[in-house]
N, C-alpha and C positions, 0 to 999 in steps of 0.2 A: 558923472551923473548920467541917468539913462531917462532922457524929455518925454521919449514915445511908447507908449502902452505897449503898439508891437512889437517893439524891439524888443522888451522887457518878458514878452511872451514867447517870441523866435530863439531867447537864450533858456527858456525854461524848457521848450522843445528838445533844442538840443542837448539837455542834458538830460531829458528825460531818455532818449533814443541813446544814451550815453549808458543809461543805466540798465537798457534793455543789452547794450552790448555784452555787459558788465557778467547777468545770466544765462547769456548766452550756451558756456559752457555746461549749466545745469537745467537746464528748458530737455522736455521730454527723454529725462533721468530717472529708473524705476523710484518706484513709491519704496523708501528705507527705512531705516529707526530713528530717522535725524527729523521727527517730530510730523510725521505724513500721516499719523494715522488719522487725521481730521480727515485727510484729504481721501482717504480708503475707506471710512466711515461713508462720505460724502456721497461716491461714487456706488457702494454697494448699497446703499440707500435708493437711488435713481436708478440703478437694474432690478434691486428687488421689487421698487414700486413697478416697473414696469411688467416685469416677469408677473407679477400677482395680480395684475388686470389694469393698472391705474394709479399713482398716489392718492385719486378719489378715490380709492378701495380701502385705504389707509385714513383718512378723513386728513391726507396730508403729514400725519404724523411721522417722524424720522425710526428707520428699522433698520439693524443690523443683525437680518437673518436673511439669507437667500431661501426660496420656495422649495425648493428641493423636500421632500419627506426628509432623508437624513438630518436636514439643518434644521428643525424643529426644536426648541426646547418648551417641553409643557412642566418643566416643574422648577424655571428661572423665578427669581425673585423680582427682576425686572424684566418679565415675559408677559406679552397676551394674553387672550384665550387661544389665540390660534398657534403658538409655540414661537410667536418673532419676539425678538429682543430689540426693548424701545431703547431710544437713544435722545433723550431729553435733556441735556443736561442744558443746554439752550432752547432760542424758538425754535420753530421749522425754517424761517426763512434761511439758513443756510443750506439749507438743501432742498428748498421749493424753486428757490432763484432759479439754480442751474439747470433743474429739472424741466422747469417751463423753456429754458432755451432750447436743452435739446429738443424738446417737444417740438418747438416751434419751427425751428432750422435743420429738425433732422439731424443730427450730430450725434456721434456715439459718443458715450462718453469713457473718458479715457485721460489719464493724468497731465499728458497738453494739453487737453480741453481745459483744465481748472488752472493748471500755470497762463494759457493764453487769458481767459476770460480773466484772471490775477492781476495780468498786464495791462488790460483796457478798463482795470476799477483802479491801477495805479495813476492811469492818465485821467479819466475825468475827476479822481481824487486830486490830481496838482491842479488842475481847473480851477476846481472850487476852493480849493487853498490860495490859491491866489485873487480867488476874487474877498477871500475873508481878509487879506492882509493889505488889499484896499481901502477896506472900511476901517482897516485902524491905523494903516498908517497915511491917508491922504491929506489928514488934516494936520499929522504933524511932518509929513515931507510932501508940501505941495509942490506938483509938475516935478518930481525925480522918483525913476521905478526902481533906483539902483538897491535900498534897502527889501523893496516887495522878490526881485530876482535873486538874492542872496537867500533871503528866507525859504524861497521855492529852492533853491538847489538844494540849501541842509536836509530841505525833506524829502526832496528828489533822492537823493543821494547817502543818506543815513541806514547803514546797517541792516537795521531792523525791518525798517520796510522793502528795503531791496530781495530779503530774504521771503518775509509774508507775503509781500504783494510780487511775488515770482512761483519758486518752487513748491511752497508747503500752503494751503489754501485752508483759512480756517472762518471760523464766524466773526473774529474779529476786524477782519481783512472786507469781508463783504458788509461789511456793518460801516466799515467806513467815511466811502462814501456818503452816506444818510446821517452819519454824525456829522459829519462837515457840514451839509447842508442844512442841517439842523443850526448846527452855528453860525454860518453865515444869515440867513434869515432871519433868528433871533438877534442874533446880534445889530442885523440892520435896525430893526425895531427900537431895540435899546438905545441904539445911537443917536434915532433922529422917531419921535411919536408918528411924523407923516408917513412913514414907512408901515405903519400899523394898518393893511386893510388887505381886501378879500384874498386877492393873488397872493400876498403873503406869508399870511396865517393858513391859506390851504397848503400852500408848499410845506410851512412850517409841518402841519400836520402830519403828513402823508409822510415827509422824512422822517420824523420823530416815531411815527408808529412802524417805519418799518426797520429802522434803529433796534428797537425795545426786540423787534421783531425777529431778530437774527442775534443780538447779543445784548447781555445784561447790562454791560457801560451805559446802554441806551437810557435805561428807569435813572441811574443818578444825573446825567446831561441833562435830560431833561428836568429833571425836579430842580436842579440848581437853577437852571434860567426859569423855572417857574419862581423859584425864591425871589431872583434879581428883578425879575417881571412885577413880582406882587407887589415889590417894595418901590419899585415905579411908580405905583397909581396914585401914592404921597402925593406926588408931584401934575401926575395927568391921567384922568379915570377912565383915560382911553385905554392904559395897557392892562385891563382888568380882561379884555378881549385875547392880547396872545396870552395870558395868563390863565384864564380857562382852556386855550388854545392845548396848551404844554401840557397839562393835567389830564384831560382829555383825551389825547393822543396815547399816554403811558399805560391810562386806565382801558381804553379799545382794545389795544396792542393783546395786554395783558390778560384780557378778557377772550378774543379771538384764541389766543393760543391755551389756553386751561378747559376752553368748551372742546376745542379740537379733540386734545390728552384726555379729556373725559368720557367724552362719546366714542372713545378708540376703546379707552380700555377702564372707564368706571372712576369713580371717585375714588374709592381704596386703594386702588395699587397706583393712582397718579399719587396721589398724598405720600405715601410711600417711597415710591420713586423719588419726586422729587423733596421730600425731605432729606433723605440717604444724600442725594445730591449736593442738600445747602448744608451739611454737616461737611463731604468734602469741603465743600470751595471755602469755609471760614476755617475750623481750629481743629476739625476732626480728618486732618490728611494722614493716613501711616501712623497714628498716633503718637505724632510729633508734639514736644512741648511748644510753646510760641514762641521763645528765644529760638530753637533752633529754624522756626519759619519764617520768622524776622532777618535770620543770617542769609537763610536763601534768599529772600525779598530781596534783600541788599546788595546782595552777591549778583543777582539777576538782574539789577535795576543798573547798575554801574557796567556791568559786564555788556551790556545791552546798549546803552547809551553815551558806549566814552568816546567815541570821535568825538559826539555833540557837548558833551558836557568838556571835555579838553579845550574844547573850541571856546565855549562859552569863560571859562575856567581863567584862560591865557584873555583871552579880550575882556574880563573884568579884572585881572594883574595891571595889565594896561591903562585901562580906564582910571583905577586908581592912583596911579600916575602920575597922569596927566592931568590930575587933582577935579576930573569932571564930577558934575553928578545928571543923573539921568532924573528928571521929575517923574512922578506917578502920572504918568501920560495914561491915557485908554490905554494903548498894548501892554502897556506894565500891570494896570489891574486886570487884564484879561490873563496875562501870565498867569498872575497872582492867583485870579478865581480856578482856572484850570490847574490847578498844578494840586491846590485844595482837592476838589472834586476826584481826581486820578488819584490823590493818596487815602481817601477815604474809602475808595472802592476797593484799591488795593489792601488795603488793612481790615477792611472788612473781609472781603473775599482771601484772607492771609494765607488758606491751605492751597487755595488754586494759585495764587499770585508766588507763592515758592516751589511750584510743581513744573509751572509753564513758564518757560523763558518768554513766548508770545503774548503774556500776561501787562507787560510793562508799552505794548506797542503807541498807544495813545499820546505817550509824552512827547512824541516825536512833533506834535502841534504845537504846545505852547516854548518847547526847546526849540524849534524853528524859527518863531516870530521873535522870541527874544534876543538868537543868535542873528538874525536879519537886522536891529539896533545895534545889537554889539559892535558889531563889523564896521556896521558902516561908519556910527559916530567914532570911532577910534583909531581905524586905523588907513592913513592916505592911500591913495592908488595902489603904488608898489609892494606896498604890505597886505595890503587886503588881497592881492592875488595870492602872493607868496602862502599868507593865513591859509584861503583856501585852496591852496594846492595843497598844501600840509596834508589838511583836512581830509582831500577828495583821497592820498594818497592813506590815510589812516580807515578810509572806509572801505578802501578797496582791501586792502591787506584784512579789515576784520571781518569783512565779509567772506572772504576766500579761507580765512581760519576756520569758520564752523559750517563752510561751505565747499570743502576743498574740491577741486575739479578733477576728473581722470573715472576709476572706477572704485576706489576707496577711500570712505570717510577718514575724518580726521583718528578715530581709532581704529584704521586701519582694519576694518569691516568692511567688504562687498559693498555693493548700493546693492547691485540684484540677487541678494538671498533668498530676500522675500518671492520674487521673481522664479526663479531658479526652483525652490521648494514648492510653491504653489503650480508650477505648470507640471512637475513632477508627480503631484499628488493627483492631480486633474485628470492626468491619463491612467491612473487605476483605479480611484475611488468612484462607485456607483452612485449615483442619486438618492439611492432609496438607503442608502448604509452611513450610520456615524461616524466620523471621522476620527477617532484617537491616537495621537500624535507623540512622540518625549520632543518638543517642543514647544516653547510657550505661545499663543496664539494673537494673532496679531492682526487688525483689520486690514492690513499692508498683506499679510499672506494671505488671508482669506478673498481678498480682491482679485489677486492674479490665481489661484482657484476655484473662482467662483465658488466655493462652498464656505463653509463653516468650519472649522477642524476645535479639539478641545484637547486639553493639554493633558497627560499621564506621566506617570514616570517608568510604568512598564506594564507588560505583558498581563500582569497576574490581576496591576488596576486598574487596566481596561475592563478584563474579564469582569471585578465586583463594580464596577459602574455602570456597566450596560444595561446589568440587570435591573438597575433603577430606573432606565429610560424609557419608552411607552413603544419606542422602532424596537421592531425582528432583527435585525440586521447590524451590522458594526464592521469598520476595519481598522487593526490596529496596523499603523506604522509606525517602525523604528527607523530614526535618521541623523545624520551626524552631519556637523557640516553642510547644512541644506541637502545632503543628497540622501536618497533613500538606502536604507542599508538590506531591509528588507519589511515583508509584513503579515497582515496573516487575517483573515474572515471569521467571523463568528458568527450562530444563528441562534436563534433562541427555537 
């Protein structure tokens, strides 16, 4: 048993500084193919805003075009009037966040900038995860943290977020923390009506709208505990208040960011943009059938999750057993409701959820709290360590799989290609000239280039593309192997 709150907080410390060991090896590793280009997206967004006067020059809006003349495109499908290529498929808040910090503290930004800041939304995310696993487990383990410390470690310590919240920086990752907090404050309310007042429902809010506000997970968490909320007020007409609360929040959020996109760039090509958008992320990926997006889903959901689900897996073998049953306690329906809500999203969203291994990140909450019960009712002292050393050793090993350390990926790919070609490119191509490449184009390359570069297959389809484009000016390079091989100018 663990009596004292801090103690139970002094061992989630240390494993969380366990976990920062953990990526040590991959902390300020160039931007690769191993899923960065969020993170190169992110970054050429906060120089372009800055290079072009402001992200107020942008109304905030996210842009994957550097200033440069050459990096113009005026006749993109998903372009301005001004030639940038918008990058909506989210809010802005994933790239407003960081933006304002450098702002604030002067910081360049620069791919340990978003690993480090990844780092300090991992820690006050176990914070608040542990203050969630308060409210459901104190009434059913009064005065022991030993269940609440187990629960923090699996999420301390699980894979997936070791990987997100380290190396690869995405909106799911900065959304995070504000889901959490979303839940923990909903969740206090649901727990207990006296919970229901100003402090509350403002925090609720202001989490919830900047949730929606950075990633789409946001609108279904919230509408769900708006559901749970509504069906509250049966019982006390107080919770009709965070119930407007939740609704409210969704609707702001959602409102804030469509006035942005529209005053950027018009009501036609936002509708545009983001329809193209919501066509990917449900049934219109690569025009894939649904079975085969279902197999990825599944592939990705399990591949993603098996230390946790092993863990979970073996401690209800067990549990069966030793002939227990676990009653429908609060954490069990909270399981239950989250695990709901995460497959909805996910199956709605079925072309993005089989695209993006980071797709499945969310489960790692309610697979936490549930693994936090398992453990502790089953299994005595000696085994419960023995469990999770298994465990810690099963995360290490899968993490290190699709994270290998040294200077090559797991298929035996460079990390700095991207690296290597983009400063290559840097030192010949002009400002005012397009870049045409026989490589495919990558926001990873185009980061450590600072420019834009666009993909050809040769010489001749440089030459009839240029003509299409509004710049005087082009160069084409050929390269192999990240290195350049040679190239060549063209003017109109």
């Amino acid at each position: 048993m663990i009596k004292n709150r801090k103690t139970a907080l002094t061992i989630i410390f240390i494993f969380y500084f366990l976990g920062i060991l953990i990526r040590l090896p991959n902390l300020n590793r160039p931007l690769s193919d191993h899923n960065e280009y969020v993170a190169a997206n992110a970054l050429m967004c906060i120089i372009a805003w800055a290079d072009g006067g402001g992200a107020g020059k942008f109304n905030f809006v996210p842009i994957a075009s550097y200033q440069n003349g050459g990096d113009k495109v005026y006749t993109g499908s998903i372009s301005d009037s001004s030639g940038n290529v918008l990058y909506i498929t989210f809010g802005p808040g994933w790239c407003v966040l960081p933006y304002c910090i450098t702002k604030v503290f002067h910081i360049t930004p620069s791919p340990l900038f978003l690993q480090l800041l990844n780092l300090f939304l991992h820690f006050v995310s176990c914070l608040i995860f542990f203050e969630i696993v308060c409210i459901l487990f104190n009434k059913l383990y009064p005065d022991n943290y030993l269940p609440h410390a187990i629960s923090c470690i699996v999420f301390i310590l699980n894979p997936s977020l070791l990987w997100i919240m380290g190396n690869a920086y995405l909106p799911g990752g900065i959304a995070l923390p504000f889901i959490l907090l979303v839940t923990l404050y909903f969740t206090k309310m649901i727990d207990d009506a006296k919970n229901i007042n100003v402090r509350n429902t403002s925090i609720s809010f202001i989490a919830l709208f900047c949730a929606v506000y950075c990633d789409w997970i946001g609108v279904f968490i919230g509408c769900s505990f708006g559901a749970v909320l509504l069906f509250q007020t049966r019982k006390n007409k107080k919770y009709f208040i965070p119930t407007l609360t939740s609704f409210f929040a969704i609707f702001a959020s959602l409102c804030t960011m469509f006035i942005q996109f529209i005053s950027h760039t018009g009501l036609q090509k936002t509708r545009e943009i983001l329809s193209n958008r919501l066509l990917y992320r449900t049934y219109g990926s690569d025009g894939h059938g649904i079975f085969f997006l279902l197999k990825w889903m599944i592939d990705i959901f399990f591949t993603r999750n098996f230390s946790v689900l092993l863990l979970i897996f073996i401690s209800w073998i067990f549990l069966k057993k030793k002939k227990n049953k676990l009653t429908i306690s609060f954490p069990l329906k909270f399981f239950i409701g989250a695990m709901i809500v995460l497959l909805i999203y996910n199956v709605i969203f079925l072309g993005w959820t089989a695209a993006n291994d980071f797709s499945v990140m969310n489960y790692v909450i309610p697979f936490s709290i549930l693994s936090g019960i398992l453990v502790y009712e089953v299994f005595p002292a000696k085994q419960m360590f023995l469990i999770l050393s298994v465990f810690f050793a099963l995360c290490l090993l899968e993490y290190y799989y699709f994270n290998r350390p040294g200077n090559l990926d797991r298929k035996n790919r460079p990390y700095n290609e991207y690296k290597k070609l983009g400063e290559q490119i840097k030192e010949i191509a002009k400002p005012d000239e397009i870049i045409f490449i026989n490589a495919e184009p990558a926001p990873q390359g185009w980061y450590y280039t600072r420019r834009n570069y666009y993909m050809v297959n040769s010489f001749e389809e440089a030459k009839t593309d240029f003509k299409r484009w509004k710049q005087n000016k082009c160069i084409y390079i050929n390269q192999q192997n990240s290195n350049i091989i040679w190239y060549k100018r063209m003017t109109k």
